[in-house]
C-alpha positions in Angstrom: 21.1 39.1 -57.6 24.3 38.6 -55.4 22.8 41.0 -52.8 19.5 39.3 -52.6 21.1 36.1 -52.2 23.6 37.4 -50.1 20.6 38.7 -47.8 19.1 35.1 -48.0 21.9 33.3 -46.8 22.2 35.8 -43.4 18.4 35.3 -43.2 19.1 31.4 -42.9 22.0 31.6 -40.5 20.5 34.1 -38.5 16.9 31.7 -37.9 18.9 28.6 -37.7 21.2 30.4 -35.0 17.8 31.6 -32.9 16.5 27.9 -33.5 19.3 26.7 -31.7 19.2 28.6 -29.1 15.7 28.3 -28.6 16.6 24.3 -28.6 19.2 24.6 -26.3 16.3 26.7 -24.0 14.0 23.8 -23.8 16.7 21.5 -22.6 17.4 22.9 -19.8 14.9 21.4 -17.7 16.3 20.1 -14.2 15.7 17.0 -12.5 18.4 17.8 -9.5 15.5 18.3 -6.9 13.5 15.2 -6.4 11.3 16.5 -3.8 8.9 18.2 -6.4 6.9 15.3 -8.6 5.7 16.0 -11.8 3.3 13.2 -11.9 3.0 10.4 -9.6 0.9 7.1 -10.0 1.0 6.5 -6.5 0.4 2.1 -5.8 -0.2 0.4 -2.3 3.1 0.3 -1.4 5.0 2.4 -3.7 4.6 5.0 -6.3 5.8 5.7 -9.7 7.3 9.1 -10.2 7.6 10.3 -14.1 9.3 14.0 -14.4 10.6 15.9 -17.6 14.4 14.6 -18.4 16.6 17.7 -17.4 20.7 17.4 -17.9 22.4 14.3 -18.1 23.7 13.1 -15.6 21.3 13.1 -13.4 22.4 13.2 -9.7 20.3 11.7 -6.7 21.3 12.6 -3.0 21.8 9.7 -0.5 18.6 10.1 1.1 16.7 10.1 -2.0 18.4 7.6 -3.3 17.4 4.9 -0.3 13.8 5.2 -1.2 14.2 4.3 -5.1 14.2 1.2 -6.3 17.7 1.6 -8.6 16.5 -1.1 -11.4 13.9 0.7 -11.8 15.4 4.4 -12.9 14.4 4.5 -16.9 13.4 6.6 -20.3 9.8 7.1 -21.2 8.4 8.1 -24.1 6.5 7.3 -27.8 9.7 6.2 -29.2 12.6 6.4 -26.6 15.3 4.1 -27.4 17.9 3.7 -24.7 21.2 2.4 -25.7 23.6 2.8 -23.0 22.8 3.1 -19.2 24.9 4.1 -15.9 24.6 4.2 -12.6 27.9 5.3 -10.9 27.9 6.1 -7.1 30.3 9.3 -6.2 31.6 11.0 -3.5 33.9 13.9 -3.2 37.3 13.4 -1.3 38.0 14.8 2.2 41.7 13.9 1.8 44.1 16.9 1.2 41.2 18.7 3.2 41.8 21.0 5.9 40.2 20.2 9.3 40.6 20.2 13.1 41.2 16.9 15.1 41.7 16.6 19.0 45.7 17.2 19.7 47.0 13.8 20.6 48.4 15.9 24.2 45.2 17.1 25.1 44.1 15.9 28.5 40.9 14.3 30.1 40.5 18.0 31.8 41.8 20.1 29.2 40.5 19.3 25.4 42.7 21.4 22.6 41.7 21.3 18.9 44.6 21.9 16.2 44.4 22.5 12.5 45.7 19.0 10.3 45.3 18.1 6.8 43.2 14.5 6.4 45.4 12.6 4.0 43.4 9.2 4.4 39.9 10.0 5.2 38.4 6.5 5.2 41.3 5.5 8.0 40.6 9.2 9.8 45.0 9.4 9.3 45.7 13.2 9.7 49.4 15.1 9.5 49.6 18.2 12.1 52.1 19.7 14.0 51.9 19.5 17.9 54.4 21.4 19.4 53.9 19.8 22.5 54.9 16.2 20.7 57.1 17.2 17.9 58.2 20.2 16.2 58.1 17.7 13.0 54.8 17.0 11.1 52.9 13.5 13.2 50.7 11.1 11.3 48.1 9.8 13.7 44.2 8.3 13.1 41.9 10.5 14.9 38.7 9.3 16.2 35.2 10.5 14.1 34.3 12.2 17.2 37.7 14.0 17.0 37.4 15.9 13.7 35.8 18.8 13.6 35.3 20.4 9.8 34.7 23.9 8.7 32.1 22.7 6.3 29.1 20.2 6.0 31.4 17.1 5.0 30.4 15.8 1.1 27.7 13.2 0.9 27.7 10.5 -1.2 25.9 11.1 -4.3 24.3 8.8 -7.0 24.1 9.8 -10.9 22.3 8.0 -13.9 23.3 8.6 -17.6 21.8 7.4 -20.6 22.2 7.6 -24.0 19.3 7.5 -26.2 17.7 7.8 -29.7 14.2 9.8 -29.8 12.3 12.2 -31.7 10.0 13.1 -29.5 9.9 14.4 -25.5 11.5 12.0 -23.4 10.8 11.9 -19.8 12.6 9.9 -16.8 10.5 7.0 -14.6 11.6 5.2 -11.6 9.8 3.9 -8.4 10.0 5.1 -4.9 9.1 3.3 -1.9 8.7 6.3 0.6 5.0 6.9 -1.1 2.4 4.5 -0.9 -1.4 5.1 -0.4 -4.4 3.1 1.2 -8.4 3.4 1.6 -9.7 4.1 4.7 -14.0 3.2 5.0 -16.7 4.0 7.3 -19.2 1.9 7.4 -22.6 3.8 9.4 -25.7 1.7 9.9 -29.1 2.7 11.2 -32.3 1.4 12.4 -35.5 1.2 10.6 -35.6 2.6 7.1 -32.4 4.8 6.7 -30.2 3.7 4.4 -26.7 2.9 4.9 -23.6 5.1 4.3 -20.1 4.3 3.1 -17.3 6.9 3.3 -13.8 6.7 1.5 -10.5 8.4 1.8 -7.7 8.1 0.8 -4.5 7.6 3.0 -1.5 8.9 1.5 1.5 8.3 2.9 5.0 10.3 2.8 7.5 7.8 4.6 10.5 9.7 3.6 12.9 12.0 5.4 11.4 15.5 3.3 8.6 17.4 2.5 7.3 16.6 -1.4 5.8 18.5 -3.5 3.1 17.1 -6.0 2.0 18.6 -9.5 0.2 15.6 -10.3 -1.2 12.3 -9.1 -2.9 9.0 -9.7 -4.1 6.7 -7.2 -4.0 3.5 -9.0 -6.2 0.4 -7.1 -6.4 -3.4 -7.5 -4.4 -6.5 -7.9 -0.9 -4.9 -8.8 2.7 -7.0 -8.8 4.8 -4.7 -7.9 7.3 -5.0 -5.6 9.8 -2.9 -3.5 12.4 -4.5 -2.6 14.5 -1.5 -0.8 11.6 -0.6 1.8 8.2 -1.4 1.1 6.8 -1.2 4.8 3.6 0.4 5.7 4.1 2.8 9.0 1.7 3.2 11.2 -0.4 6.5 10.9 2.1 8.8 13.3 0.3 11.9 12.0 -2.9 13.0 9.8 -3.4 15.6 8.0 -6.2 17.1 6.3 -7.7 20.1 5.4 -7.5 22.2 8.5 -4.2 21.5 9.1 -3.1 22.2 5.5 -5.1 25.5 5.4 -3.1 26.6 9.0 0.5 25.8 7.2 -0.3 28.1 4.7 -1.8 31.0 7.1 -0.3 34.2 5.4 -0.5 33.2 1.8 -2.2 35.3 -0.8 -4.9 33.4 -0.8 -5.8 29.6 0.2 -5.0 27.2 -3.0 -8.0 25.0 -4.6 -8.6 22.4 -2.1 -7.3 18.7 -4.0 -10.1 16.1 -4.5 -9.6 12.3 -5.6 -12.1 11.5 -9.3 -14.3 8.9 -9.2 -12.0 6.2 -11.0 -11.8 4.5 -13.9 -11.2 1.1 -15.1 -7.9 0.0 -17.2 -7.0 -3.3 -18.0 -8.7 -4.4 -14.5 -7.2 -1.6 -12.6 -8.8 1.5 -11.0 -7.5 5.0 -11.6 -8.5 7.8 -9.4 -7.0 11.2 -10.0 -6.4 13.5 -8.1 -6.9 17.5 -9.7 -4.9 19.7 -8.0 -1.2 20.0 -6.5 -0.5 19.2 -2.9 2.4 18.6 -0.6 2.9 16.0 2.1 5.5 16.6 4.7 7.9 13.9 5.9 6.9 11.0 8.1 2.9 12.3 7.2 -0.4 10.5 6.3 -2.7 12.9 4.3 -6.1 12.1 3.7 -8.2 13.3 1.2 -12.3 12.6 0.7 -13.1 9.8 -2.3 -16.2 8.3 -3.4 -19.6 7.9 -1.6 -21.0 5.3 -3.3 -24.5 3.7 -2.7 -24.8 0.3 -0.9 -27.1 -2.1 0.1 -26.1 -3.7 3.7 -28.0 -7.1 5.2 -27.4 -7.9 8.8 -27.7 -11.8 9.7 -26.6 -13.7 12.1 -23.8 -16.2 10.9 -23.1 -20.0 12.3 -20.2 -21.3 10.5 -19.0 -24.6 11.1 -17.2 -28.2 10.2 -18.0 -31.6 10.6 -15.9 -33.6 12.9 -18.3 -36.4 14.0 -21.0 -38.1 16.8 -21.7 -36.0 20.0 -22.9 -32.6 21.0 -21.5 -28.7 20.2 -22.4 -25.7 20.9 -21.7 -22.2 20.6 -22.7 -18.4 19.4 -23.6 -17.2 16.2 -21.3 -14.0 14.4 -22.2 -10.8 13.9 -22.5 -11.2 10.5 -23.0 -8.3 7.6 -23.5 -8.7 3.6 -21.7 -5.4 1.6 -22.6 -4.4 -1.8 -22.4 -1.4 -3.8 -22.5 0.2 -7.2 -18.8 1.0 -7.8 -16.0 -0.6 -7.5 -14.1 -0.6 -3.7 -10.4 -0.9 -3.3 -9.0 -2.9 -0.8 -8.9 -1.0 2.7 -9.5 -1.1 6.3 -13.3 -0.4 7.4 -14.4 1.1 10.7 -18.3 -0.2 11.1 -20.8 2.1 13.1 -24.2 1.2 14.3 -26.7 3.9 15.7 -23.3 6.0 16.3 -22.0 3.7 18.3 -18.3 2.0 17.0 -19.1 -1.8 17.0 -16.3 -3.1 15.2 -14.2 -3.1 12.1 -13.0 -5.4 9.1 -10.6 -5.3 5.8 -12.1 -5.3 2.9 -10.5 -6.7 -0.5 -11.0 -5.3 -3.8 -14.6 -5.6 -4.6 -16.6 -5.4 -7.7 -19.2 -3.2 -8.6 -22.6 -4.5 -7.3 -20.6 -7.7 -6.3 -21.9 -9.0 -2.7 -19.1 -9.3 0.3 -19.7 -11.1 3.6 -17.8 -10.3 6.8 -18.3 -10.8 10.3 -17.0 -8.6 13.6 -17.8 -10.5 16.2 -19.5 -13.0 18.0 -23.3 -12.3 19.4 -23.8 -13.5 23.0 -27.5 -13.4 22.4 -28.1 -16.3 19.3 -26.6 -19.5 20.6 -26.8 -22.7 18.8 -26.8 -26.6 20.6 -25.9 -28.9 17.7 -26.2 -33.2 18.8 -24.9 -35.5 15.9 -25.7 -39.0 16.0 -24.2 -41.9 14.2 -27.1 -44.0 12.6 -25.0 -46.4 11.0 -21.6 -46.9 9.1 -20.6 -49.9 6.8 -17.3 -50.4 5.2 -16.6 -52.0 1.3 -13.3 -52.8 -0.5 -13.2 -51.0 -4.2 -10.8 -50.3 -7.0 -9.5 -47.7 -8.8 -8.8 -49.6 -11.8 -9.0 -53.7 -12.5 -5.3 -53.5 -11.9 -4.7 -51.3 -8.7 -4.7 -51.9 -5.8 -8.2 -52.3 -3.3 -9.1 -49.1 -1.1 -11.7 -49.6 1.8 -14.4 -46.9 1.8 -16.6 -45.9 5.0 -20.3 -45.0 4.2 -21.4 -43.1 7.4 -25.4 -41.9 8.0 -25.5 -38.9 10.4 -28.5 -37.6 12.2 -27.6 -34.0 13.4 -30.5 -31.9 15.7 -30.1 -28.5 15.6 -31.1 -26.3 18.1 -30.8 -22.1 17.8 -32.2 -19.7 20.5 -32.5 -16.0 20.4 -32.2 -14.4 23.4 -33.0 -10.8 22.5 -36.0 -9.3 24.1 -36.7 -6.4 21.4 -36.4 -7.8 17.8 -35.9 -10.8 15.5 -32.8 -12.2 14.1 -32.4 -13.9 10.7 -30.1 -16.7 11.1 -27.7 -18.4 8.6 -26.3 -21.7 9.4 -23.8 -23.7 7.3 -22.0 -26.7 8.3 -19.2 -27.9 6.3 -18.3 -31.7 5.9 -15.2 -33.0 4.1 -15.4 -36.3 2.8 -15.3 -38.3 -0.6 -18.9 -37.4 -1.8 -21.8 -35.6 0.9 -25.0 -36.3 0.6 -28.2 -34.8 1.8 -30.7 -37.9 2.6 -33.6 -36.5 4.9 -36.2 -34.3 3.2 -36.4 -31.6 4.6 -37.3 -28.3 2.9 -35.3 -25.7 5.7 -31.8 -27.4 4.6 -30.2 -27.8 1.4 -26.7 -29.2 -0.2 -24.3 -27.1 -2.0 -21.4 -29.0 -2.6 -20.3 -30.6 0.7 -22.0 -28.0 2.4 -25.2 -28.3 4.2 -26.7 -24.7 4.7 -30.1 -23.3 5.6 -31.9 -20.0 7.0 -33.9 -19.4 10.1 -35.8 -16.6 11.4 -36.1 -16.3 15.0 -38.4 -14.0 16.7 -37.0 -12.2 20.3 -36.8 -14.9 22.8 -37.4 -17.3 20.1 -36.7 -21.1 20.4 -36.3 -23.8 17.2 -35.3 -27.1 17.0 -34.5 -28.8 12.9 -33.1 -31.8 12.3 -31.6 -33.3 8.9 -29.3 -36.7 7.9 -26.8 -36.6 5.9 -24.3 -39.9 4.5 -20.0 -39.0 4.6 -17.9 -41.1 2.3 -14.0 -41.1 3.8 
């Protein structure tokens, strides 16, 4: 019986010992290099980077540490609760450190270097011996340019430290502003019958000073608050880099790796995801593009006169090149080259748009539709009222307005369709001549023409302005 138990009791020790180390195994996980991202939900000007929590402390170098956002370094996990935080910026000491400074009796024609111990490095105040000034140890402060060391000199370094209550994994979460993505359309329109085409891709953008490394990302689209507040700016594309160029970096390899593709994106909490399925690196100061979605739209071409009201007498000018988007998926906000017949004819920035939502631009005036506008004054009376038995009077102007309008389309080959919309500010607006062409919407007057190629019309509508 005391053998058996005996047996037991090493059986015990000897798992718990093995457990232990098999613990201690797991833990082990580094964070010290923060050039290769575990998962990264990258936003429009920043990106969230979430990696397995390694050793504590946890030490960032100076350069990584200028592209995160400090307040934002924390724990993540089902039930992580963190109790005590620090953030303590370090630096190893050059003093006591042997180096070499410029002797003090060197010459503008002859330069001699002589071996000195820093004792104050933040002053540059060294202690040598210069035989040619005193057999006796000299104190002097050296120039920067005047040291010379045998080493890289130590970098300031930045380390976080927690302490924390979980049962479960715990990963580490902070944002960085040297990451940031945008779409990039193109818009290709055709004659007749063919359909139009929308392209995406999406622009990612390493600002930093390094290469990174990528296990996993998420493009994340929409109306998102977040803020930067280190350095959130947007460089201009310096360099692109797609497939071809990614395939010649890695020329020699045992074989090319899967190329990366963005998903089609899915809604949370009125947000867009679109992940990305496969590892990828970006080098430093690089844009990388990678395809998206193609989705299906509908594109109307019109000519578009937009205008305001300011009164009697006669205006003229040319319509805008005017287009209507929709399509049946979502779009996140980018900038959108637009082609016609292969031929670039302009470009716009589109803002988040729904799904099968309809978004109007224009690109551009058209020299060809041109528009003479003559507003009359048909009469204007003026009355005293009240807002209330005891305020005080206001006077109110009641102004009719007789406006001809005039559009012609100079275009010898096709038709235009032509929408017009004049805009009036006032108390109340109000549409008073019949006429079936124009109608009210709000305090705007708008209707639709349809001019054949070297087409003249002529419409004419009154409308009464309270001021």
């Amino acid at each position: 019986m005391k053998s058996f138990l005996l047996l037991y009791l090493v059986a015990i020790h000897t798992l718990s010992i093995n457990g232990l180390l098999d613990f201690k195994k797991k833990t082990q996980v580094t964070t010290t290099d923060h050039r290769v991202l575990a998962n990264v939900k990258i936003y429009s000007n920043l990106a969230e980077v979430i990696q397995p929590l390694g050793l504590l402390p946890i030490e960032f170098s100076s350069e990584d540490w200028n592209d995160i956002r400090s307040d934002s370094i924390t724990l993540v996990g089902t039930d992580v609760n963190v109790t005590q935080q620090s953030i303590t910026e370090k630096k190893k000491s050059l003093n006591n450190a042997q180096v070499y400074v410029r002797s003090p009796s060197s010459s503008n024609t002859e330069t001699k270097f002589i071996k000195a111990t820093m004792i104050d490095e933040k002053r540059n105040l060294v202690k040598l011996i210069d035989k040619d000034v005193s057999k006796e140890p000299i104190f002097f402060t050296a120039q920067s340019d005047h040291i010379l060391y045998d080493a890289d000199p130590p970098q300031t370094k930045y380390y976080v430290n927690f302490t924390y209550d979980t049962n479960s994994p715990v990963e580490l979460s902070y944002l960085r502003s040297n990451l940031n993505w945008k779409t990039r359309y193109q818009l290709n329109l055709f004659e007749n019958s063919k359909p139009a085409t929308l392209s995406a891709m999406a622009d990612i953008r390493n600002d930093g000073q390094s290469r990174v490394d990528i296990e996993s990302a998420e493009l994340l689209g929409g109306d998102i608050n977040l803020q930067m507040y280190q350095r959130s700016q947007y460089m201009p594309m310096s360099a692109a880099k797609g497939y071809a160029a990614y395939e010649a970096d890695n020329a020699g390899a045992p074989g090319p790796p899967p190329k990366p593709s963005v998903g089609e994106g899915e809604e949370i909490s009125g947000l867009y995801v679109f992940s990305i399925n496969q590892p990828f690196s970006i080098d430093a100061r690089t844009n990388y593009l990678l395809p998206m979605f193609r989705p299906r739209v509908t594109v109307e071409r019109y000519a578009s006169i937009s205008k305001y009201f300011y009164g009697a007498g006669n205006v003229n000018g040319k319509a805008e090149r005017s287009y209507r988007l929709s399509a049946d998926r979502f779009l996140s906000r980018g900038n959108c080259v637009i082609r016609e017949s292969d031929r670039l004819v302009g470009e716009t920035s589109l803002p988040d748009i729904a799904a099968k939502n309809k978004h109007e631009f224009s690109i551009g005036q058209d020299a060809d539709i041109v528009y003479k506008e003559n507003s009359t004054l048909v009469s204007s009376t003026t009355s005293n009222v009240t807002s209330s038995p005891y305020g005080p009077k206001q006077s109110r102007t009641h102004s009719t307005y007789e406006v001809v309008l005039t559009l012609k389309n100079y275009k010898k080959n096709r038709s235009v369709k032509v929408e017009y919309q004049q805009n009036v500010y006032g108390q109340s607006v109000k549409l008073t001549k019949p006429n079936a062409l124009f109608t009210q919407e709000g305090s705007a007057i708008k209707a639709t023409f349809t001019l054949a190629s070297d087409e003249e019309k002529s419409a004419s509508y009154k409308f009464e302005v309270v001021n």
